[in-house]
Each structure stands twice: as structure tokens, then as C-alpha cells.
N, C-alpha and C positions, 0 to 999 in steps of 0.2 A: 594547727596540729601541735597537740604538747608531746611534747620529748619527756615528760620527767617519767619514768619508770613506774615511780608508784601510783600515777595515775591512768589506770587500764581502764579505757572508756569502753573497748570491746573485750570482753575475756577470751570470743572465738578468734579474735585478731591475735591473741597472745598465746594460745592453746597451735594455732598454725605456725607461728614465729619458733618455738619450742621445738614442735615436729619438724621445722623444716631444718634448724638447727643440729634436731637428733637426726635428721638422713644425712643429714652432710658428713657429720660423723663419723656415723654406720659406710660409710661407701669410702669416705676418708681410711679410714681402718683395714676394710678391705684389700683396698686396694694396695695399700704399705704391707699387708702380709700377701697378697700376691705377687709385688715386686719383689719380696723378702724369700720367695719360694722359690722364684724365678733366676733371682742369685745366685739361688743354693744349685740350682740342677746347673747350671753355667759354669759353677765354680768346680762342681765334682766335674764336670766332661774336659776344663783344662787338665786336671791333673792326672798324669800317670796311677792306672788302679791296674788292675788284671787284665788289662786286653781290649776292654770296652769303651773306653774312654775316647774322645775325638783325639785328644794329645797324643793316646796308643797308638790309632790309627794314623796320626802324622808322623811320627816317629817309623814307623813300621815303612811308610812309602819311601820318609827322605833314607832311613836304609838301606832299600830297595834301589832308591836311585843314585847311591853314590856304588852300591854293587855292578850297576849297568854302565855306570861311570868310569868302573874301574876297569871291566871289562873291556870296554871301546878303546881305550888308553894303552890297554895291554896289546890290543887287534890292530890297530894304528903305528904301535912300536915293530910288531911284528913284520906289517908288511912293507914299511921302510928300509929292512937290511937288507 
């Protein structure tokens, strides 16, 4: 088997090694900008926007729960005196 480069004993061995080269590529690429899109939608839903955000919605519960919170605390006080 010769290794040296410039001696292509088959051209379709080389014309395959190329294509196989360029899919790897092509699917390499890919996939880094579908990881790269995948960031982006993750990164808008931590953050505080208008309302629709996952962040909004966690904010909006623990809210909610330190309201219920506060309430139970007040009910509790109450029926103690």
C-alpha cells in the first residue's frame, strides 16, 4: 500500500475519499449551526421578555408562592391569639 499522496493508483478511491471528506463536513456544519440555534431559543426563554419567557413564567409562580406564603403566616398569626 503506498501512502505517498501523489501516487493515486485508483482516481475512484480518491474521488470517494474527497466525497467522504465533504459529507463530513456538510453534516459537521450542520450540525454546529443547529447547536448554534438551539442556544439561541434556550438563551431567549432564560431571560425576562414580555411574559412568555420560561424565566417569566418562574418568576410569576415563585410570586405567587411567596403570596400564599404570606398569607398562611398572616392565618397562623391570627389564630394563635
Amino acid at each position: 500500500m503506498n501512502l505517498d499522496p501523489t501516487a493515486i493508483d485508483d482516481p475512484w478511491s480518491a474521488i470517494a475519499f474527497v466525497a467522504l471528506i465533504g459529507y463530513l463536513v456538510v453534516v459537521t456544519w450542520r450540525s454546529s449551526r443547529h447547536a448554534k440555534a438551539t442556544r439561541r431559543t434556550l438563551e431567549h426563554e432564560v431571560r425576562p421578555n414580555s411574559g412568555s419567557s420560561l424565566r417569566d413564567a418562574v418568576d410569576r409562580i415563585d410570586k405567587r408562592l411567596a403570596d400564599v406564603e404570606a398569607y398562611h403566616a398572616r392565618r397562623r398569626w391570627w389564630q394563635r391569639r
